[in-house]
PAZAPA-369738 format. One record per residue (C-alpha): residue number from 0; residue in three letters; x, y, z. Coordinates in steps of 0.02 Angstrom, whole numbers. Layout:
N
MARGU  resi  resn       u       v       w
MARGU   NUM   ALA       X       Y       Z
...
END
This chain:
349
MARGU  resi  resn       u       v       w
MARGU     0   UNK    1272    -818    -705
MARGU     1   UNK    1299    -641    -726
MARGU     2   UNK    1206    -498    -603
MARGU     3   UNK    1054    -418    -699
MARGU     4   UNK    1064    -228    -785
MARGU     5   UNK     959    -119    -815
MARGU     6   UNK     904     -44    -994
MARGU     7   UNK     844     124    -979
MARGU     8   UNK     669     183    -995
MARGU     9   UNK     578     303   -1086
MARGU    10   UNK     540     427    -961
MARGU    11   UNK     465     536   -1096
MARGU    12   UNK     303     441   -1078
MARGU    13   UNK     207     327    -969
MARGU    14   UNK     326     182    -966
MARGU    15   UNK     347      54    -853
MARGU    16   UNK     432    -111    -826
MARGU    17   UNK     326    -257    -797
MARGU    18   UNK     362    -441    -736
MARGU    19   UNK     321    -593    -783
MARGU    20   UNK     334    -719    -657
MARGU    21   UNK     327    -885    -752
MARGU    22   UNK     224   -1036    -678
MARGU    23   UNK     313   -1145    -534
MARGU    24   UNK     257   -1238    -396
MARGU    25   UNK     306   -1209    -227
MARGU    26   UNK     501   -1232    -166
MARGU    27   UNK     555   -1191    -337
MARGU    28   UNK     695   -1069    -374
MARGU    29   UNK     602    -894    -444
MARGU    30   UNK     618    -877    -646
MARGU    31   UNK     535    -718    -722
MARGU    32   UNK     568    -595    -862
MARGU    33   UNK     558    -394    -862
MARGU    34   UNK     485    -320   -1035
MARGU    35   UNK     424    -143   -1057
MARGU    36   UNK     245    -101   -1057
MARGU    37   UNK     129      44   -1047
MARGU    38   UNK      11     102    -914
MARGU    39   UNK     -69     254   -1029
MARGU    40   UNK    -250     203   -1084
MARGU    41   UNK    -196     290   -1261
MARGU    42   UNK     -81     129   -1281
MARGU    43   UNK    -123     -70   -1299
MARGU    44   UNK     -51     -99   -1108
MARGU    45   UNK     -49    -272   -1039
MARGU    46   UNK    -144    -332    -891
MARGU    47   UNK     -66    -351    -747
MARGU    48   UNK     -94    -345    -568
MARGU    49   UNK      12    -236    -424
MARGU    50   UNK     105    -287    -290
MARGU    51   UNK      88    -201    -118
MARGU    52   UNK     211    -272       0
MARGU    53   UNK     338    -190     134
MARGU    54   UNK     529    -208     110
MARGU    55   UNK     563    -238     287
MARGU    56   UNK     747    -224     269
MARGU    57   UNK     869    -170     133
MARGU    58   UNK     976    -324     158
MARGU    59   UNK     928    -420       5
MARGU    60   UNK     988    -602      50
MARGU    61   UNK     873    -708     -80
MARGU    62   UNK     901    -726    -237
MARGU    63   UNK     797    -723    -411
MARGU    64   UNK     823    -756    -588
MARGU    65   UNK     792    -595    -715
MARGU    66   UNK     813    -638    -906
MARGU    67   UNK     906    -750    -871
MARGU    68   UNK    1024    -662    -741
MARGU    69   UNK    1038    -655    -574
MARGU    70   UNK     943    -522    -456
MARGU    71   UNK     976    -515    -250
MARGU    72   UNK     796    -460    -175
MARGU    73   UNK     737    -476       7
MARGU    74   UNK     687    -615      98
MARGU    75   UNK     506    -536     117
MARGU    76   UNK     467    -515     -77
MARGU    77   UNK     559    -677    -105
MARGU    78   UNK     420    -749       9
MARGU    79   UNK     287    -660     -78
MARGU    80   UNK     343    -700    -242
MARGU    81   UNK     325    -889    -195
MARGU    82   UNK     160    -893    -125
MARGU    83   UNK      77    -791    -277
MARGU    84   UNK     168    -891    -419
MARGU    85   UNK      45    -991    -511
MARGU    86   UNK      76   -1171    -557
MARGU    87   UNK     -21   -1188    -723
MARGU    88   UNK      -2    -993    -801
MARGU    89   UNK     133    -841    -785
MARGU    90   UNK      79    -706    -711
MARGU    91   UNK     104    -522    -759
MARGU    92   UNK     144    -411    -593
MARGU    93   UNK     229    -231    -561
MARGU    94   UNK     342    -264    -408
MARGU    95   UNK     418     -92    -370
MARGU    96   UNK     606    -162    -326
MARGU    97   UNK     615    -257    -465
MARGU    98   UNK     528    -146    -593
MARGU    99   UNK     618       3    -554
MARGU   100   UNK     795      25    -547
MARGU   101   UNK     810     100    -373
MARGU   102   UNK    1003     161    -412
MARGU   103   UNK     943     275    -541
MARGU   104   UNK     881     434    -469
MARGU   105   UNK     782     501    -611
MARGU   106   UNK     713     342    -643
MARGU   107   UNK     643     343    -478
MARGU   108   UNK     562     501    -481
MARGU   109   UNK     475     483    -651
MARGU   110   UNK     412     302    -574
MARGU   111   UNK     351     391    -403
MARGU   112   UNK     258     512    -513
MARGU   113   UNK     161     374    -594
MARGU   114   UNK     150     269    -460
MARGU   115   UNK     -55     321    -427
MARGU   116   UNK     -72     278    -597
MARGU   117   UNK      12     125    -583
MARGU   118   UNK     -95      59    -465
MARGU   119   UNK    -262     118    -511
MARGU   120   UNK    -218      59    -696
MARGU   121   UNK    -197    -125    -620
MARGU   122   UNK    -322    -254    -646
MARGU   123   UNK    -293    -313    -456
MARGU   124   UNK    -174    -260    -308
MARGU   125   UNK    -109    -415    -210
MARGU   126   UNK     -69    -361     -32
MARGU   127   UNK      68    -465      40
MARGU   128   UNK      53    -453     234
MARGU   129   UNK     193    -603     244
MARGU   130   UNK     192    -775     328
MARGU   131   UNK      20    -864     400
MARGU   132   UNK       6    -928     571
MARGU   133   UNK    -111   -1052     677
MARGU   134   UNK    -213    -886     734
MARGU   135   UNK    -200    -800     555
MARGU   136   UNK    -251    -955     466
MARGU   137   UNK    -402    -975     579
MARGU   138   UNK    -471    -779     553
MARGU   139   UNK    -437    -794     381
MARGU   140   UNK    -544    -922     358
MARGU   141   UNK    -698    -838     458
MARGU   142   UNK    -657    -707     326
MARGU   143   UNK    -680    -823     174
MARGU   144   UNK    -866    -857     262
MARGU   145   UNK    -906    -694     282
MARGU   146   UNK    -851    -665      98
MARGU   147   UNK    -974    -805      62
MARGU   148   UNK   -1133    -730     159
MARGU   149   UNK   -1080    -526      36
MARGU   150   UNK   -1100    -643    -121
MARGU   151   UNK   -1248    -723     -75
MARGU   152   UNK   -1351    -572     -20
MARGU   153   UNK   -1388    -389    -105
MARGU   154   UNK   -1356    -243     -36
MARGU   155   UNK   -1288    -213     127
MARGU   156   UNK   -1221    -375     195
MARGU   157   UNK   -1143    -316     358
MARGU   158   UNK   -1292    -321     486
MARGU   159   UNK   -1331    -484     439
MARGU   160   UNK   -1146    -552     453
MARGU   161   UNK   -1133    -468     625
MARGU   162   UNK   -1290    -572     695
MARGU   163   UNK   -1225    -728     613
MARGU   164   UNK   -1039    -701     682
MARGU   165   UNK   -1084    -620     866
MARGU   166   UNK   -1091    -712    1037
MARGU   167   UNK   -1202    -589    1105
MARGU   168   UNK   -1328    -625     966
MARGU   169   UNK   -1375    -812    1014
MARGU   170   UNK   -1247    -888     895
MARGU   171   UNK   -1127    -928    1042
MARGU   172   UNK   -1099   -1106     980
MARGU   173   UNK   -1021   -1025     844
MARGU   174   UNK    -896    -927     893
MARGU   175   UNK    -818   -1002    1052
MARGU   176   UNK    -630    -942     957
MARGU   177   UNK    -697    -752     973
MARGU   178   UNK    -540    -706    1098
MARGU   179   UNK    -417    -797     962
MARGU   180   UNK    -490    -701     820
MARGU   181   UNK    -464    -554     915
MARGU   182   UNK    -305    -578     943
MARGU   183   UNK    -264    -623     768
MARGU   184   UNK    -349    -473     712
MARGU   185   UNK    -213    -351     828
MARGU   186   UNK     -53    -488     763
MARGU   187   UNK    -114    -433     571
MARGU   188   UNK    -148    -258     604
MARGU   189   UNK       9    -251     694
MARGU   190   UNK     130    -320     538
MARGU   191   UNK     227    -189     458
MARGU   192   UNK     132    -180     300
MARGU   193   UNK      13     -62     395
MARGU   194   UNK     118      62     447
MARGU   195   UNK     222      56     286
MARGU   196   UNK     187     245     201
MARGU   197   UNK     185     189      18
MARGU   198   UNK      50      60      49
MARGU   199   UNK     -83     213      64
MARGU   200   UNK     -78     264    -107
MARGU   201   UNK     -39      73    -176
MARGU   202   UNK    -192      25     -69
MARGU   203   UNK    -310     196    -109
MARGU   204   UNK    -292     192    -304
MARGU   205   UNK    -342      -5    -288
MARGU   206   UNK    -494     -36    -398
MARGU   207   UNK    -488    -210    -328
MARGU   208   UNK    -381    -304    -195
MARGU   209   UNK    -331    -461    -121
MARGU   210   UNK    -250    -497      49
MARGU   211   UNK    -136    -610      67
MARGU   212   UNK     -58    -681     213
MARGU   213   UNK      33    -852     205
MARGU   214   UNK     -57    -986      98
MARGU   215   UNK    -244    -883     140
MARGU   216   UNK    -320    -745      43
MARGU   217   UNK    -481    -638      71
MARGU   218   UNK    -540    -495     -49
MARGU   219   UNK    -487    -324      44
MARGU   220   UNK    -669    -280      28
MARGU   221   UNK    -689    -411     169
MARGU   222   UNK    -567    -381     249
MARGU   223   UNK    -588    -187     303
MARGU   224   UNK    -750    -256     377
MARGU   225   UNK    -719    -386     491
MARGU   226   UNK    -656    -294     644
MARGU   227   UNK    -818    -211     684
MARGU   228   UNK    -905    -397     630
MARGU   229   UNK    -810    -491     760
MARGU   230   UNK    -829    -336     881
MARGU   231   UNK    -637    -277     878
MARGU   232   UNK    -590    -112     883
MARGU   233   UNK    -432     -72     798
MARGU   234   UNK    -312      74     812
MARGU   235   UNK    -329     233     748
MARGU   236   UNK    -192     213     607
MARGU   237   UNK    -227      36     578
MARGU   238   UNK    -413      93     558
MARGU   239   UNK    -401     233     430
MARGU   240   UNK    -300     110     325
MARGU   241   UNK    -444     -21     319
MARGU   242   UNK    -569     150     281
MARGU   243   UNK    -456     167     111
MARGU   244   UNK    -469     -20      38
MARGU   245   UNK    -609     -44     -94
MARGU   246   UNK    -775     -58     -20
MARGU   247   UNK    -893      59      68
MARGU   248   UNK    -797     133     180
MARGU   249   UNK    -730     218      49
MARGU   250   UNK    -863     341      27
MARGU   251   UNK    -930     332     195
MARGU   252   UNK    -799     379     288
MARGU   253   UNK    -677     520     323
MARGU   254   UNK    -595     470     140
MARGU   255   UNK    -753     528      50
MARGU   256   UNK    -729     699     121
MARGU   257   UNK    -572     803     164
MARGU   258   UNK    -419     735      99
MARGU   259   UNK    -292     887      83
MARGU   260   UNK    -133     851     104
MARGU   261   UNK    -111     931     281
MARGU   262   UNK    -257     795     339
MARGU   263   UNK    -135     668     269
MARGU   264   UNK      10     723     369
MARGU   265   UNK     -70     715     519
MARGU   266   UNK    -153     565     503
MARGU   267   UNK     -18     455     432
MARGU   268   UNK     111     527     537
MARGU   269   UNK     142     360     616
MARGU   270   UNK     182     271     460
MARGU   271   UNK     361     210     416
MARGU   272   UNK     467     249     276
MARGU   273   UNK     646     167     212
MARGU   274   UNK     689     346     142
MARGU   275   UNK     630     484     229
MARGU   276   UNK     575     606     112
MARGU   277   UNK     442     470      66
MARGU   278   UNK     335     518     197
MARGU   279   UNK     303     658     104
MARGU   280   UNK     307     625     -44
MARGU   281   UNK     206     445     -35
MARGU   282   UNK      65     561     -12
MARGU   283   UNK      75     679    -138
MARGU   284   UNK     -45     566    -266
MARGU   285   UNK    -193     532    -134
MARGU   286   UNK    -187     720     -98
MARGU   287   UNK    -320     808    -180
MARGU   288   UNK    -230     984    -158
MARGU   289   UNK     -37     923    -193
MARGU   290   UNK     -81     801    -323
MARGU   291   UNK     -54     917    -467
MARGU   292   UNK      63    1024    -379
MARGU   293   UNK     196    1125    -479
MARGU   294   UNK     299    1176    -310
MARGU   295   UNK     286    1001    -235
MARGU   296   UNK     329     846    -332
MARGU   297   UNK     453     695    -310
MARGU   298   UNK     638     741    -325
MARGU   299   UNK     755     619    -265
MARGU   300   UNK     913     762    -301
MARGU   301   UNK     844     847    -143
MARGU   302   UNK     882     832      25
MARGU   303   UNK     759     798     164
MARGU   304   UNK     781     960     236
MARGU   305   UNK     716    1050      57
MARGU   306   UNK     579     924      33
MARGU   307   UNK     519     970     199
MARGU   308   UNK     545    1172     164
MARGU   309   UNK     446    1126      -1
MARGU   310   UNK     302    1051      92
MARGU   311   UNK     302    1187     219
MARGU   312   UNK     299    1313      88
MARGU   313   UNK     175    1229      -9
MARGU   314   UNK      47    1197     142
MARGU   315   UNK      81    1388     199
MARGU   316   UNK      66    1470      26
MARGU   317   UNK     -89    1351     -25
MARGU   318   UNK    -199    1420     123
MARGU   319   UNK    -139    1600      98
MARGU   320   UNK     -41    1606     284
MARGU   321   UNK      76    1750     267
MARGU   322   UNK     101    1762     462
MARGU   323   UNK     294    1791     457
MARGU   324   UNK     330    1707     620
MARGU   325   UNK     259    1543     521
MARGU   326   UNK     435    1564     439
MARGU   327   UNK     509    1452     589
MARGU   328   UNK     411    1323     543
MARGU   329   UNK     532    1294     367
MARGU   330   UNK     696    1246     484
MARGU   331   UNK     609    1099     558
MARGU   332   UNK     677     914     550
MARGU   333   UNK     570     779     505
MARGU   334   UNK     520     721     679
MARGU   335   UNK     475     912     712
MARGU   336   UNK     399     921     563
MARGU   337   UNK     272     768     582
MARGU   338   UNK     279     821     769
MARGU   339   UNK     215    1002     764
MARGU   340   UNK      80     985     594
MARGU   341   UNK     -58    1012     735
MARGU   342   UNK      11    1181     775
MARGU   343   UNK      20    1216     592
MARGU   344   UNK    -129    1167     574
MARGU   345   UNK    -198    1298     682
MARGU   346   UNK     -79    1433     615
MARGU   347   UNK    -152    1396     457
MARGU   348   UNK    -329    1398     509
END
């Protein structure tokens, strides 16, 4: 069976490649077809949902069928693509590794442009946070009970949940797991999906989302608010990614406000990116200042070292800072870069 190619794309207009991942049940070998489509609302697009997932590795060691040709991915997507395969219907997804050819340079960049659009434009986002356990398993299925307890009441569901759910609130007999969901909680939060820099805007344009994670699923609505149900505090980083799924937190917390790109920077810093001039550039569509930016766009012809003298310029220029020892600040690396955007900050300021 012959490797898949690629057909080019129109990259004069909002086109994208979608897949259709035909019906299967579990343990079968992956069939699915690529067809064009269109994410503009000007154009009779097809539903379909996104998939948010992490790489992991470049080493693609499974393999797919495409078309009827042969396609290497990695072991993590192959995963993924098992567990959401239906076994009665196909199912339309975007899968970034498949759906864009990531040898084609231009390509890429007019995909990365669209990419907020991509997501927001999708009826769902799947989140694929990779194999269950024991522990997983277990919180997941608190989850799906608090899930059942926001359906069932109006308005704000969250006191009510944290009574029902809490030791400390009489209901002892129900949660004598409390120090295994908390440890669960830290094992999820911990998986490399969180700290994987495209997720923010895949997760932030999200009108609605699932999580995934082995056979269980919980809506991401949920999910952002169990922590402070069960009582568990979670990191800083791993916290302002729950803030950013669909729910309230949305608009009640520090996303509703300031989101410049600057804010970004330093508050994603810790995130992880295959190429490096994605942590830059990953943030460009959730930026409310960089978003539309004519100075500062994807451009996979750079190097790192211009992409980061772009975004220097661009965060220097945008606030009017004309201090000329700020110059220095255009020679840094990457690591000095994300390392020093405090003291910019305050330049700036």
């Amino acid at each position: 069976m012959a490797n898949y190619k690629y057909h080019p794309i129109d990259l004069d207009r909002p086109g994208v490649r979608l897949l259709q991942l035909s019906r299967g049940k579990r343990g079968d070998d992956i069939h699915c077809d690529l067809f064009d489509g269109w994410i503009s609302q000007v154009e009779q697009g097809i539903p379909y949902e996104a998939l948010s997932y992490t790489w992991e590795t470049t080493e693609k060691s499974a393999q797919i069928t495409v078309n009827g040709c042969t396609m290497q991915v990695t072991s993590n997507l192959y995963s993924a693509l098992q567990h959401l395969r239906l076994e009665a219907v196909d199912r339309v997804l975007w899968v970034d590794a498949i759906c864009i050819n990531q040898e084609n340079m231009e390509e890429r960049r007019h995909q990365v442009q669209l990419m907020s659009q991509i997501y927001k434009e999708a009826e769902r986002v799947l989140v694929w946070l990779g194999e269950g356990t024991e522990e997983s398993d277990l919180l997941m299925d608190v989850m799906k009970q608090l899930h059942e307890i926001s359906v069932k009441i109006e308005g704000d569901w969250r006191p009510l949940a944290q009574f029902w759910f809490n030791p400390r609130a009489g209901k002892r007999n129900m949660t004598p797991e409390i120090d295994i969901w908390h440890e669960a909680m830290e094992e999820m939060l911990g998986r490399p999906w969180f700290r994987r820099i495209w997720i923010l805007q895949e997760i932030a344009n999200a009108r609605v989302a699932t999580i995934h994670c082995g056979e269980c699923s919980v809506s991401a609505r949920t999910f952002a608010q169990v922590p402070s149900i069960i009582g568990f505090q979670p990191d800083t980083h791993s916290q302002a990614v729950l803030d950013i799924m669909p729910g309230p937190s949305r608009k009640e917390s520090w996303w509703g406000q300031n989101r410049n790109l600057l804010n970004l920077l330093i508050k994603f810093r810790g995130s992880k990116a295959t190429d490096d001039r994605d942590m830059i550039y990953a943030l460009l569509g959730i930026s409310l200042d960089a978003c539309q930016s004519d100075v500062l766009f994807p451009d996979y012809k750079k190097s790192l070292q211009q992409v980061i003298q772009d975004a220097t310029s661009f965060l220097l220029s945008h606030t009017g800072a004309v201090d000329p020892s700020l110059s220095k600040f255009l020679n840094w690396t990457l690591a000095e870069f994300l390392g020093n955007l405090d003291s910019l900050s305050s330049s700036i300021l």
